[in-house]
PAROVO-734681 format. One record per residue: x, y, z of N, C-alpha, C in turn. Coordinates in steps of 0.02 Angstrom, whole numbers, plus 32768, in hexadecimal, padded with zeros to 4 digits. Layout:
residues N
XYZXYZXYZ...
end
This chain:
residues 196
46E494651CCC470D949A1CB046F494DE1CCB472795111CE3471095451CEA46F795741CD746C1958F1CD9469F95BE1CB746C395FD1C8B46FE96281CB9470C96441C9D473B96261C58473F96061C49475F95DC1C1E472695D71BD746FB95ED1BE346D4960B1BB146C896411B8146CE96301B4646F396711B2846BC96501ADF46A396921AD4467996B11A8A469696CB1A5346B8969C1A3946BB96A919E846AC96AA19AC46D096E5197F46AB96E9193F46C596D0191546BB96BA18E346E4969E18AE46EA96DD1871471D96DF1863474197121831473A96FE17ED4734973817D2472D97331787476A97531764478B9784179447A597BF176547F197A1177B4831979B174748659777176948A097B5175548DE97B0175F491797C7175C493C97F51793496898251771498C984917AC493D988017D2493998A01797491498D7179548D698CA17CE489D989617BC4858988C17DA4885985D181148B99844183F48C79830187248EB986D189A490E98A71887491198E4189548DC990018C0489298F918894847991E189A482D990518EC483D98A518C648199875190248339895192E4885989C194C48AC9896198D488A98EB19AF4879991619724865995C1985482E997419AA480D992A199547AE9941199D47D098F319FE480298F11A0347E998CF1A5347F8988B1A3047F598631A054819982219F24821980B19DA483B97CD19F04879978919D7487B977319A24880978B197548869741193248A196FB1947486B96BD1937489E9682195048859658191048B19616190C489295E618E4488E95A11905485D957C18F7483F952F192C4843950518FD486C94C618F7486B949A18C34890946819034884943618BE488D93E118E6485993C018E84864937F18F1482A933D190247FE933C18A04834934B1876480D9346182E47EC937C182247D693BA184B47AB93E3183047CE941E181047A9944517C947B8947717C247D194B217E8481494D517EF482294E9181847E0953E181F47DC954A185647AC957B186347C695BB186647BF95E8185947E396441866479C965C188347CD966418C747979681191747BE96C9192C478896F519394796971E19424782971E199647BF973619D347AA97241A0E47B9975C1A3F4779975D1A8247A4979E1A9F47DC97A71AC947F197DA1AB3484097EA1AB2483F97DC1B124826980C1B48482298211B74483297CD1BA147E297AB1B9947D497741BC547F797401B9C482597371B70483397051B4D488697171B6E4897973F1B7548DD97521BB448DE97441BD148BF975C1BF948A8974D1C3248A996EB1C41489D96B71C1E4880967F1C0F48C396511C1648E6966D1BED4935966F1BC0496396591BF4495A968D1C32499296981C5C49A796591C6D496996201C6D498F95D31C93499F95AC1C6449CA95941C6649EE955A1C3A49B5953C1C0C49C795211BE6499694DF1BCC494B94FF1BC34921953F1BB148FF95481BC148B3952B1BA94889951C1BAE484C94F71B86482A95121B8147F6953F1B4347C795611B2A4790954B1B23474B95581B3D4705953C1B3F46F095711AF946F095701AC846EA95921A8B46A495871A74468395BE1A76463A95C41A4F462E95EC1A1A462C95C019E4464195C7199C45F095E3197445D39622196F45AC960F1955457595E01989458295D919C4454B95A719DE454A957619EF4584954619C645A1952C19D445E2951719F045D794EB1A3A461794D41A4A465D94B11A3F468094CC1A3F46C294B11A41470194B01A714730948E1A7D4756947D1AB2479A94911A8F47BA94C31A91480194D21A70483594DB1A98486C94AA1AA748CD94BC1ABF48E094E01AA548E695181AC1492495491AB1496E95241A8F497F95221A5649B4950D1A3F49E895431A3949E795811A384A1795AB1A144A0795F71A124A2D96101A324A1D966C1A4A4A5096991A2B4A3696C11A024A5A96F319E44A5F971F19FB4AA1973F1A134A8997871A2D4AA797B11A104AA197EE1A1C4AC4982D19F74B01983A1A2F4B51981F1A194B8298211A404B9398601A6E4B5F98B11A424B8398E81A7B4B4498F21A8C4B0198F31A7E4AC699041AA04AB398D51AD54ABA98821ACA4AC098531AEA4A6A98441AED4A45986B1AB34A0898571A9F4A0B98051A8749BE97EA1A9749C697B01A63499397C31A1B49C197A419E149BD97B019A14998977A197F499D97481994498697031978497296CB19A8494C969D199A4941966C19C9493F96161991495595E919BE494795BC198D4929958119BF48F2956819B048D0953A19CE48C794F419B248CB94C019E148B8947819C24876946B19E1483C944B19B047EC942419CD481E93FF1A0447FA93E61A2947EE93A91A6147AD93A51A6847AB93671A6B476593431A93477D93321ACB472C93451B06471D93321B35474092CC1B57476092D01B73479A92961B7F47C492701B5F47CF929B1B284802928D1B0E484F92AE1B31487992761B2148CD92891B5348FF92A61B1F490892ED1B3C494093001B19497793191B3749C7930C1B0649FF931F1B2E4A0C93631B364A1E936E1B674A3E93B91B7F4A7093B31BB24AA793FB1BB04AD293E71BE94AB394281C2E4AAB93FF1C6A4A95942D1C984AD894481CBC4AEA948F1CD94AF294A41D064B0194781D3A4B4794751D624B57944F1DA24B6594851DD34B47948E1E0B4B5194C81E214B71949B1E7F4B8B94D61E974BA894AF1ED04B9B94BD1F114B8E94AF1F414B7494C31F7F4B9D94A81FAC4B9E94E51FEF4BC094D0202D4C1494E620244C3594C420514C6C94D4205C4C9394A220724CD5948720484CFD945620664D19946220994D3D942E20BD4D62942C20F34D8D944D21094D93946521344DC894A421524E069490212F4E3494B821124E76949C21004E6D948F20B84E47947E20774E259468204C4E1A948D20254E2094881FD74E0594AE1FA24DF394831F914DB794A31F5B4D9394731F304DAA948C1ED94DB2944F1EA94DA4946E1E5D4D7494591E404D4794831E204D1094691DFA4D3294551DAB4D31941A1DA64D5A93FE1D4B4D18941C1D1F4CD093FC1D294CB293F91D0F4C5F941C1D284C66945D1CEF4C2D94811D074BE4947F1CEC4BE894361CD94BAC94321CAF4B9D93DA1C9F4B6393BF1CA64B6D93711C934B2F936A1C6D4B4993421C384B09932B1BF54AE093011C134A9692F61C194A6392D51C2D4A3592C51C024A1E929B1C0049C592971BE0498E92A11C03496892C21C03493392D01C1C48E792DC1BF148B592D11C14488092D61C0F487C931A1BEC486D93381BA24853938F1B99483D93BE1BD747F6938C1BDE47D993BC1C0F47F093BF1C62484793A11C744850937A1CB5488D93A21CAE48AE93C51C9748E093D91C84491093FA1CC4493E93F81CF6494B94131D19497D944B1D18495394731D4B498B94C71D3749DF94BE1D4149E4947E1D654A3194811D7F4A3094441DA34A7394331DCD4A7193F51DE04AA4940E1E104AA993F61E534AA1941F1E9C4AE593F51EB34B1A93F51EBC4B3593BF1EDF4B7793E51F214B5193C11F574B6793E21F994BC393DA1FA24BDE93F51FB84C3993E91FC44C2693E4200A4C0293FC20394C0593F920914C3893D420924C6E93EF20BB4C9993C820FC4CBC939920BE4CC9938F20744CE8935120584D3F9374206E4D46932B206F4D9D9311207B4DDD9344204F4E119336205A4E45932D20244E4892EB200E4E4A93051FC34E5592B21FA34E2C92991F904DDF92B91FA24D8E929F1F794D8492BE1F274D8292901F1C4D6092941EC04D2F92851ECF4CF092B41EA24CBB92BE1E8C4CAF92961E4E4CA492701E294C9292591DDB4C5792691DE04C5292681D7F4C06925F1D7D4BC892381D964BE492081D914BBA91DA1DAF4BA391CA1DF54BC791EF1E184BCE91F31E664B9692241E684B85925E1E344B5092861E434B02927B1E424ADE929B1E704A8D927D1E654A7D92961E414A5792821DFD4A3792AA1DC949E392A81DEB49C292DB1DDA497692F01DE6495C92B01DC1492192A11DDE490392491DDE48E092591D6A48E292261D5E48DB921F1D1F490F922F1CE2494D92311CFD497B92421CDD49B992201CDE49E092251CAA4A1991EC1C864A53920A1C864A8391FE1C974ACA92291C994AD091FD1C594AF792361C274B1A92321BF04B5A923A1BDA4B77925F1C114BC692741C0D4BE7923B1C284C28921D1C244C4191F41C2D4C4291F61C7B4C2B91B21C944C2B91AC1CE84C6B91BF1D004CA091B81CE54CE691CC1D0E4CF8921E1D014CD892381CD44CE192771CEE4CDB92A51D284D2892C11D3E4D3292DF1D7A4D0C93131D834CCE93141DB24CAD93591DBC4CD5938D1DE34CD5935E1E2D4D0093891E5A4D5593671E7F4D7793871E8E4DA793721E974DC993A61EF24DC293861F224DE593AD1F554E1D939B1F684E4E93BC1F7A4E8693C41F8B4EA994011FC94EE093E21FDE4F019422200E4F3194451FF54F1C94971FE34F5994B71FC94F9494C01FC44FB594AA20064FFB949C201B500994691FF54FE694421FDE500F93E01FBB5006941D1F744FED94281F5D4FDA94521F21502294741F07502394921F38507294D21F3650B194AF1F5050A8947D1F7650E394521F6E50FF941B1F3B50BC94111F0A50D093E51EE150E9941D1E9150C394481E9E50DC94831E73514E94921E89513994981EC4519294A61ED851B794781EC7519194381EC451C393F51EBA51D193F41E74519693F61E4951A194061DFA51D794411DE051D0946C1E09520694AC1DFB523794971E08524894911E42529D94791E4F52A5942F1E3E527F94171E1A529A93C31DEE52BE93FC1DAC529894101D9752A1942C1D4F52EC94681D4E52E494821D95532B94A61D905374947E1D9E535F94321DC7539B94151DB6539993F51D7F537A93F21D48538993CA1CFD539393FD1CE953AA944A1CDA53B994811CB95410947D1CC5
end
C-alpha cells in the first residue's frame, strides 16, 4: 500500500452542526468508520491530504487511530453542493485480504477504425477485489476494432485477483459506421411518414 495513503487520525468527542463547522475550520474532515461488528468510530481527518487521497475511485485509507492501525473504504462523500468542500466522510473497516465489491471506472484507449464510431453502454463494471488490490480503473483498448464488434463484459481483462460481477453480457462497447446509423434513422422516419 502506498504510503501516501497514510493518514493520522483523531477521534472526536465533540458532535453536531456547530463542532463539525469548527472541525472543517481548523483544516478537517469529520468522518465516521463502522462495519465488520465494531462500534462505529467518529474520526476527525485531514481535510488537505485526505482530498487529495479521494480523487481516485474506490479509495483505501491506512488510518492511525490513536496508534493504532486500521484499513478504511471510502463508502460515501459529502460535499457542500456550492463550495464543493467535503463535509462528511463515511468509511467501512476492511481487513488486510479480505474481497470487497466496488464498481471500477472503464476507461477507453486508442482509436477505432477509419470510418467507425465507438459507444461506450457501460462506464463502469462491478468487481470483487482484494481491499488492499483495488484497481484505479480498468483499461480496455478499441485500436483498429471493426464495425459490428461488441465489447461485453466478459470479453474484458479484469486486473489479476479479481471477479467480474456485472452480468457477463453486458454491452461495454459497441462500434459501428455512422452512415448505417443515419440511414437506419431515415428508414424509421419515412416508415413512420407513410403510416401517417
Amino acid at each position: 500500500m502506498a504510503d501516501e495513503n497514510k493518514v493520522v487520525a483523531e477521534v472526536r468527542t465533540k458532535f453536531g452542526k456547530g463542532a463539525a463547522r469548527k472541525l472543517r475550520a481548523s483544516g478537517k474532515i469529520p468522518a465516521v468508520m463502522f462495519g465488520r461488528g465494531t462500534e462505529p468510530k467518529h474520526l476527525a481527518l485531514p481535510a488537505h491530504q485526505v482530498s487529495l487521497i479521494i480523487r481516485k475511485s474506490n479509495a483505501l485509507l491506512e488510518l492511525d487511530i490513536e496508534g493504532e492501525e486500521n484499513l478504511a473504504l471510502v463508502k460515501d462523500v459529502q460535499k457542500d453542493p456550492v463550495l464543493r468542500i467535503i463535509e462528511h466522510l463515511d468509511l467501512i473497516v476492511v481487513i488486510k485480504g479480505e474481497k470487497v465489491v466496488v464498481d471500477i471506472p472503464v476507461h477507453l484507449e486508442g482509436e477505432t477504425a477509419a470510418g467507425t464510431v465507438h459507444n461506450q453502454d457501460a462506464n463502469t463494471l462491478s468487481i470483487e477485489a482484494e481491499a488492499t488490490n483495488i484497481p484505479e480503473n480498468i483499461v480496455l483498448s478499441i485500436e483498429g476494432l471493426e464495425a459490428g464488434t461488441h465489447i461485453l463484459a466478459k470479453d474484458v481483462t479484469l486486473p489479476a485477483g479479481s471477479t467480474l460481477l456485472s452480468d457477463p453480457e453486458l454491452l461495454v462497447v459497441a462500434v459501428s459506421e455512422p452512415e448505417a446509423e443515419e440511414a437506419d434513422e431515415a428508414a424509421g422516419e419515412s416508415t413512420e411518414a407513410a403510416a401517417e
